[in-house]
N, C-alpha and C positions, 0 to 999 in steps of 0.2 A: 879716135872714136871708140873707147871699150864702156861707157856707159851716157844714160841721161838718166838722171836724177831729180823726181816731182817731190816736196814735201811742204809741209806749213812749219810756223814758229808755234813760240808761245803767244805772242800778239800778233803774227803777221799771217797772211791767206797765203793756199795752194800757188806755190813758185817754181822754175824749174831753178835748180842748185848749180845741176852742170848740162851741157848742152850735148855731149857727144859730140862735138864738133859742129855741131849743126847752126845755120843762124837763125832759123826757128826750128824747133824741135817737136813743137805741137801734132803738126802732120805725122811725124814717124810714133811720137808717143800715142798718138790715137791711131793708129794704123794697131799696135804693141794690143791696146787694152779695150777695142773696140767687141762688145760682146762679155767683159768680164766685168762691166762698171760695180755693181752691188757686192762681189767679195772682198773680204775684209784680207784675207790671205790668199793670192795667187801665184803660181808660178807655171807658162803656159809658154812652150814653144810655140813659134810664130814663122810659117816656111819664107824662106825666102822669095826675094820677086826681083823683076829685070834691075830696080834702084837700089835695092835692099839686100845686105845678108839674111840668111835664119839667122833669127834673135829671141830671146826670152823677154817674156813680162813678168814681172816680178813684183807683189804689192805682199807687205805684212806690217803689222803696229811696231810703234817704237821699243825695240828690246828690251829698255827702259823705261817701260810704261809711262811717260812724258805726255802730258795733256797741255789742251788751248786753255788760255785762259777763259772758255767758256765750257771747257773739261768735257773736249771730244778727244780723244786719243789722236795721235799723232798718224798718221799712214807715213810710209816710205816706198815711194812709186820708181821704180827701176826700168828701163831700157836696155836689156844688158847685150851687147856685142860681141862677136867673135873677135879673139880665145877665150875669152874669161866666159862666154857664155855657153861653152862647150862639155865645162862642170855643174853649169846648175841644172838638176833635173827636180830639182823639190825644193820647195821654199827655205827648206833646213843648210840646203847644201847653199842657197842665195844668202842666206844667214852668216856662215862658213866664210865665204868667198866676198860678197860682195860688202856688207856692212861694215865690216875693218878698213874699207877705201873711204869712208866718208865718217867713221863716228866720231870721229876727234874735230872735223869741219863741222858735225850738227851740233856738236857739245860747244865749239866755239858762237855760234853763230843766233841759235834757236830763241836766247833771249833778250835777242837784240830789239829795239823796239821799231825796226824798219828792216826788211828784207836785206839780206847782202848783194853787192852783185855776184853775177850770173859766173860760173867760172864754163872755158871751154869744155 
């Protein structure tokens, strides 16, 4: 469980990529980003609770400025978990840390023209 991962394609709608381990993931991701819906860049510790560690939310556009094919920008929606979510204090340092674990999966996957499945 070190992240869940929301994004879109270039043809395909809002999916989760990776689950955290979870077998829905929805609950903890809306738990994550309930209250930051409208920023375009977040990065928002989130306290722990009886089910949950402290975790980070983490939302900013595609580093590579990558559009839908109806040319909205890409978001990349992060859940990030302890350890690795013990370094993100800023969206810069989720940049750093967490994007290198997935860009080579969205470079492979993004224009595909049907969702991938879900990885754990």
């Amino acid at each position: 469980m070190s992240l869940i991962w929301a994004t879109r394609g270039r043809t395909w709608g809002f999916r989760f990529l990776r689950r955290g381990g979870f077998e829905d993931p929805l609950p903890v991701y809306d738990t994550a980003f309930s209250g930051l819906e409208e920023r375009s860049e977040v990065r928002a510790r989130v306290p722990g609770t009886g089910a949950l560690p402290e975790l980070v939310a983490l939302r900013f556009p595609d580093p590579l400025g990558r559009r839908d094919r109806a040319g909205r920008v890409i978001p990349h929606e992060f859940v990030v978990f302890p350890p690795l979510a013990d370094g993100v204090d800023s969206v810069g340092d989720g940049l750093r840390l967490v994007w290198p674990l997935v860009a080579d999966d969205f470079k492979r996957v993004w224009e595909l023209p049907k969702p991938p499945p879900v990885n754990q």
